[in-house]
Structures are given as C-alpha cells and as structure tokens.
C-alpha positions as CSV (number, residue, x, y, z in Angstrom):
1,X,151.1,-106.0,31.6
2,X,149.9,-109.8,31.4
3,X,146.2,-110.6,30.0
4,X,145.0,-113.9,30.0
5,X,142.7,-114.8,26.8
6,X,139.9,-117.4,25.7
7,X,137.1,-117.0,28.3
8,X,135.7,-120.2,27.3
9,X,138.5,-122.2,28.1
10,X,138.3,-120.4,31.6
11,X,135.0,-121.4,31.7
12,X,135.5,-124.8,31.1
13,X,138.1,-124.7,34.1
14,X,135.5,-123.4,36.3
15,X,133.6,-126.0,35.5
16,X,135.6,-128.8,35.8
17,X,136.6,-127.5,39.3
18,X,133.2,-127.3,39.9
19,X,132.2,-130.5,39.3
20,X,135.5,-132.3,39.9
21,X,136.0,-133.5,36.6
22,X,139.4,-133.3,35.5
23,X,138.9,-133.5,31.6
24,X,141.5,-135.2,29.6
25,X,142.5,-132.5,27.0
26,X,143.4,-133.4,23.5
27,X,145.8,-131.0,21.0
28,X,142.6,-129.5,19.6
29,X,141.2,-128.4,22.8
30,X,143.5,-128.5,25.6
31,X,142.6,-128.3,29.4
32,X,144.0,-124.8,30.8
33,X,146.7,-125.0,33.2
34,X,146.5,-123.6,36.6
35,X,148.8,-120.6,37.4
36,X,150.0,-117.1,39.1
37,X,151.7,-115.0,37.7
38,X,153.5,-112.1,39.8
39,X,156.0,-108.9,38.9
40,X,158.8,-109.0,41.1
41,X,161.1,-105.9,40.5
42,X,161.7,-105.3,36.9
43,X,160.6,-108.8,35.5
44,X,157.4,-110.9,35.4
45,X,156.9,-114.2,36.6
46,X,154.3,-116.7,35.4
47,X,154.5,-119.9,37.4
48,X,152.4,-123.2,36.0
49,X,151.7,-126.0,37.9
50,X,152.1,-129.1,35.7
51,X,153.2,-131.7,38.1
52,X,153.7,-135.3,36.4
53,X,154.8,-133.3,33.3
54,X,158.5,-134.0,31.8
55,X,160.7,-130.7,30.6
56,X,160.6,-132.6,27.1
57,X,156.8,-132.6,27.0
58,X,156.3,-128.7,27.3
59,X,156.4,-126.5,24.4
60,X,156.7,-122.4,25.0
61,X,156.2,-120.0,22.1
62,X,156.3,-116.6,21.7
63,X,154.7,-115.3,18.7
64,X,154.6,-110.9,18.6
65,X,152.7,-110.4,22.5
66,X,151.0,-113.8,22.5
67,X,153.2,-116.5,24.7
68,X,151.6,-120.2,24.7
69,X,152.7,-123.1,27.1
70,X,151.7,-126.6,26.2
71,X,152.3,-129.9,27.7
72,X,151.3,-133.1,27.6
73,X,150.9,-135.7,30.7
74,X,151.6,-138.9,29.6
75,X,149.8,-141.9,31.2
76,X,152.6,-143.9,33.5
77,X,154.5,-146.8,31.9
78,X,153.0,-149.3,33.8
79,X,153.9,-153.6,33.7
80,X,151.9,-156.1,31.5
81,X,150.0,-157.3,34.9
82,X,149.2,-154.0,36.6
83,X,145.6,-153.6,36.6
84,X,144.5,-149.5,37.6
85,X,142.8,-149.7,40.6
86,X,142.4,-145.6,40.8
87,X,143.3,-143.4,37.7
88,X,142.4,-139.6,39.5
89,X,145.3,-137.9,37.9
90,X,144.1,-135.6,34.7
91,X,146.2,-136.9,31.7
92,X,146.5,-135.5,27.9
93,X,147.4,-131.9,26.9
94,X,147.5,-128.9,28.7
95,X,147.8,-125.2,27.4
96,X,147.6,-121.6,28.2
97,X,147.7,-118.6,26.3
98,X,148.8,-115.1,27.6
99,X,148.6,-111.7,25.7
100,X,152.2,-109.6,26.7
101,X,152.2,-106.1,27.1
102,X,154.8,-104.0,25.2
103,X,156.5,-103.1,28.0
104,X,157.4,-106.2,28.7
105,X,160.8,-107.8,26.9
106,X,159.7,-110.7,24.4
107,X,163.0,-111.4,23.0
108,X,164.6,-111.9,26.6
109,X,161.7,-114.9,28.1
110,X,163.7,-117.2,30.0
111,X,162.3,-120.2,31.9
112,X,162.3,-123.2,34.1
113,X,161.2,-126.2,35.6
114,X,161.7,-127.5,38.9
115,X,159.5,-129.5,41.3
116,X,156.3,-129.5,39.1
117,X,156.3,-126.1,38.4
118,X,157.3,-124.1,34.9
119,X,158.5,-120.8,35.9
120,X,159.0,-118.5,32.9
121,X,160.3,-115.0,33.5
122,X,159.5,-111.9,31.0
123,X,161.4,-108.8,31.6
124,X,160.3,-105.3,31.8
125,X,161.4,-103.1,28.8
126,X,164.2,-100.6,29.7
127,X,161.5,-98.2,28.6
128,X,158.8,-99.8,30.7
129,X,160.8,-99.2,34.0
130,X,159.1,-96.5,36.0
131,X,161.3,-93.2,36.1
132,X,162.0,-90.2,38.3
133,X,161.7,-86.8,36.3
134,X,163.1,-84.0,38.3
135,X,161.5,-80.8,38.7
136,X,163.4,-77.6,38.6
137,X,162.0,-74.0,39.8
138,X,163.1,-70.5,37.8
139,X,161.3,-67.6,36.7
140,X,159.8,-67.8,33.3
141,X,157.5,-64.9,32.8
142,X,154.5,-67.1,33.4
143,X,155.7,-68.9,36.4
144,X,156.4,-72.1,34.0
145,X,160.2,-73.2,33.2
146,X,161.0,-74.5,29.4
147,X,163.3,-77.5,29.8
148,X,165.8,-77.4,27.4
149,X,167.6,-80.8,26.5
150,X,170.2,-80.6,29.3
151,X,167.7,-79.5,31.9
152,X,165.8,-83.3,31.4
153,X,167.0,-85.5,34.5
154,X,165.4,-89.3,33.9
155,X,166.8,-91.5,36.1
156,X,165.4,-95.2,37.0
C-alpha cells in the first residue's frame, strides 16, 4: 500500500551511511529521513526519526496519493563565547516522499510527535478492509449457484 519514490535520494542516503557523512540538506535537495513504516490492523503507520526537530519545523502534505514530510534542524542557539568544539549532528532540511495506495484513506492522515519521532497514521479504506464472502451449496443444473442480491454475505 506504501511506495517509497526518488531512488536517487535513496541513493544518496546509502551513501552517506556509507561513508558517514551526514550531508546538510538544503530546501532544493533535502537529505532523506530515516523511517519504518508498519500496518497495524486497519491503519498504516509511518514512523520518522527526526530527533532535534521542533513540531513547528515539520511540514506534512498530502497532495492526491503522494504524502511529503519536511523538516528542518536548526543549528542550537548557542552564547556569544561558545566556541564548537564537536558539531556531529546533521543540520538543515530533511524530507521524504511516499506514494499512497488507494486503499488507503487520505482524507483521514492523522499524526504525531513524541520523543523525536513523527508518527503519522493513514487509514485503510472501508473498501480496502479484507472481507469474508460466504459460500452457499444448492443444485443449479450445472453444479454452480447464481447469487442473487440477498444471497451476497460480506462481512469484515
């Protein structure tokens, strides 16, 4: 139901990791931000880390199937003397871009943010939900039944 998108910018992260460069990103190109994403009955979760990152500073969209989570680290407001002895922490803007299946309930996103992590729930389309079809037996002339309206037993 969830695709991610822009396998250059998954690239890039595979890089960085690899190399153990944190890139700063800027608004034009953004470093991706790590996540998981899981279904967990009928809704699905998408949980990004983005520790350091204030509510204010993230931005979620949802334009037709395509959601997009941006952020921005800020650097620390630090005093007129401090001098940075160790700056390891990536900074700058951070984004993600998912393509959402139609089964899944764009108008109903909800999300979160607590301990670092932006948790953003999609639910499953009504639709979506897997159902149990019945099966009835009776003697039709070629050993198949014709389901009439009221025969049809969906149930979730």
């Amino acid at each position: 139901m969830l695709m991610r998108t822009d396998t250059f910018r998954e690239l890039d992260r595979f890089a960085q990791q690899a190399l153990g460069t944190p890139g700063s990103g800027t608004w034009s190109r953004p470093t991706a931000i790590p996540m998981d994403s899981y279904r967990n009955d009928d809704e699905f979760v998408v949980a990004f880390d983005l520790p350091g990152v204030a509510p204010d500073a993230i931005e979620i969209n949802v334009e037709r199937n395509l959601l997009t989570v941006r952020a921005e680290r800020r650097p620390p407001s630090l005093g007129e003397g401090a001098r940075v002895q160790v700056s390891e922490r990536p900074l700058g803007v951070f984004s993600r871009q998912l393509f959402l299946g139609d089964g899944l309930d764009t108008d109903r996103i909800e999300a979160s943010h607590e301990n670092g992590v932006l948790a953003v729930r999609i639910p499953v389309k009504e639709q979506a939900k897997p159902r149990r079809v019945a099966i009835t037996s009776g003697g039709s002339p070629e050993g198949h039944q014709r389901l009439t309206g009221a025969q049809k037993v969906i149930s979730a």
